[in-house]
Each structure stands twice: as C-alpha cells, then as structure tokens.
N, C-alpha and C positions, 0 to 999 in steps of 0.2 A: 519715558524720556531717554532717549539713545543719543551720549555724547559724541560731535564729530572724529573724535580721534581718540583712541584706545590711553587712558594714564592710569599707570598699576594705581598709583594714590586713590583713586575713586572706590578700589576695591576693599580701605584699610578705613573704612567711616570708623571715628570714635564715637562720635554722639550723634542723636536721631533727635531732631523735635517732630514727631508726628501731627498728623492732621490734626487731632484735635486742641492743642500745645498754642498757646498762646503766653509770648513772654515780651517782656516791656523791659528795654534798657539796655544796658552796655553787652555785649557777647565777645570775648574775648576767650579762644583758643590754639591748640596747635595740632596739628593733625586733619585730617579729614572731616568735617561737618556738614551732616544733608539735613535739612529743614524744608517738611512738606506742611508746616501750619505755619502761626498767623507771628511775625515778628514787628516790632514797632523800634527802634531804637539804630543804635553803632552796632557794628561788627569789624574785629577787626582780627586779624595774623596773620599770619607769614604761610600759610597752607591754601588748603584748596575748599571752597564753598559749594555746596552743591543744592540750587533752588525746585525742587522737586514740583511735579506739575500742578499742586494744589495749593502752594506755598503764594502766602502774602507777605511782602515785605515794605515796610514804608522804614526808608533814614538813610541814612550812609554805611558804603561798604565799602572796605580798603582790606584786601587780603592780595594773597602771590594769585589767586586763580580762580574763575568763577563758572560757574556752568550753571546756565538758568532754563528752566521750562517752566516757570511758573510768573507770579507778578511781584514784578519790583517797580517800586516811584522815589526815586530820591538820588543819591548819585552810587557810582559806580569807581575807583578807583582798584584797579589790577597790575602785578610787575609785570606779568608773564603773559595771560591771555585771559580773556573773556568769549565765551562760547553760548549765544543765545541759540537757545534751540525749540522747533516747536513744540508746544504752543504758545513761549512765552511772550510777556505783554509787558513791557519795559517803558516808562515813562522812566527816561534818566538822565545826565550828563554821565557820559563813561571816558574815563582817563587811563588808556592801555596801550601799550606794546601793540598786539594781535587782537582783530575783532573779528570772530567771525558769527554770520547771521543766518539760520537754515531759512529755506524759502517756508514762508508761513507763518512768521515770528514777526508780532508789531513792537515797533521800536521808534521810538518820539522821545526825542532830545540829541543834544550835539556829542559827537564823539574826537576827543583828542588823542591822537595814534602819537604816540612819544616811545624812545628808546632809552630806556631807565630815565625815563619823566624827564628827557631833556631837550623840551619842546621842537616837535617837528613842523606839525598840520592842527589846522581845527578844520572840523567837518561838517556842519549841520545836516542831518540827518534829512532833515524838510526840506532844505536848498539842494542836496542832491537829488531826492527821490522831482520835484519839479523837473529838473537840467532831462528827466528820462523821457 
C-alpha cells in the first residue's frame, strides 16, 4: 500500500495490530497507528490511521487522517484527509476536508466534503459514479 502523498507521520507508527490481531471495542490513541488485522469497534484521535491491505474494520472512525488499502464498513469521520487507495474496499459514509480515491479502490457510500465540518456539499458516491 503506497500512500498518495509523502507524510513524515506514517513513518513514526506507535502501535501495530498485525494480521493476525483481532480486537473488539473502543481504540483510542495518539500518534501514528497501522492495523492490518480484524477490528470491530470506535477508533478515535487526533493522529493519523493507517488501514493496511489485509485489514478488516467494521464501526466508526473519527481521527485527524486516514489512509486505507484495506476494508472498512461503517463511517469514516477525518479533520484533515482521507486517502483510499488501492485495493481498498470501503462501504462507508466519509465526512472530510480532502477525499482522495486511487483508480481501483471500491468505495460505496456518500461522501461530505466540509471545511472544519462546516457543512459544504453532500456527494453520493452512486449518484455520481451514474452522472458518468
């Protein structure tokens, strides 16, 4: 998984949940966190998230920044940006700043593009990808 845009923070991971890592419930830290196993639950701070290509994630996410190649289903809240990139597989509502999507990445659910969450646009992802 190669993020669009180069951020020293991807470099400084505090915590790993590896593939085989399955955790249920509240996740709450600061700093850099990459999880390439199975999560069920919230995650929440103020840093950056990093969904690693083998990673399951089902609940809600609200951190500053997300970077996914893996599978998330549940919602998506970001201050800063969200970066889906292939091969990730995103059933979500995502509420961000900056979305940006690599060609090859399924992504099913609406997206609200807000500048410090003070509502802009709503998007649906299906009603655009039809307009093409």
């Amino acid at each position: 998984m190669k993020p669009m845009h180069n951020d020293s923070r991807q470099n400084n991971i505090i915590a790993f949940l590896g593939k085989e890592t399955y955790f249920k419930g509240y996740l709450h830290f600061e700093g850099t966190v990459r999880i390439d196993g199975k999560l069920e639950g919230e995650i929440h701070s103020k840093d950056v998230l990093i969904v690693g290509e083998g990673a399951n994630i089902k609940g809600d996410i609200k951190v500053q920044k997300v970077i996914c190649g893996g599978n998330v289903t549940g919602t998506i809240e970001s201050t800063e940006a969200v970066q889906l990139v292939k091969p990730s597989n995103v059933h979500a509502d995502i509420k961000t700043p900056v979305l940006s999507i690599e060609e090859g990445v399924i992504f099913n659910g609406n997206c609200r593009m807000e500048t410090g969450f003070a509502a802009s646009e709503e998007l649906s992802t299906n009603e655009s990808m039809k307009q093409k």
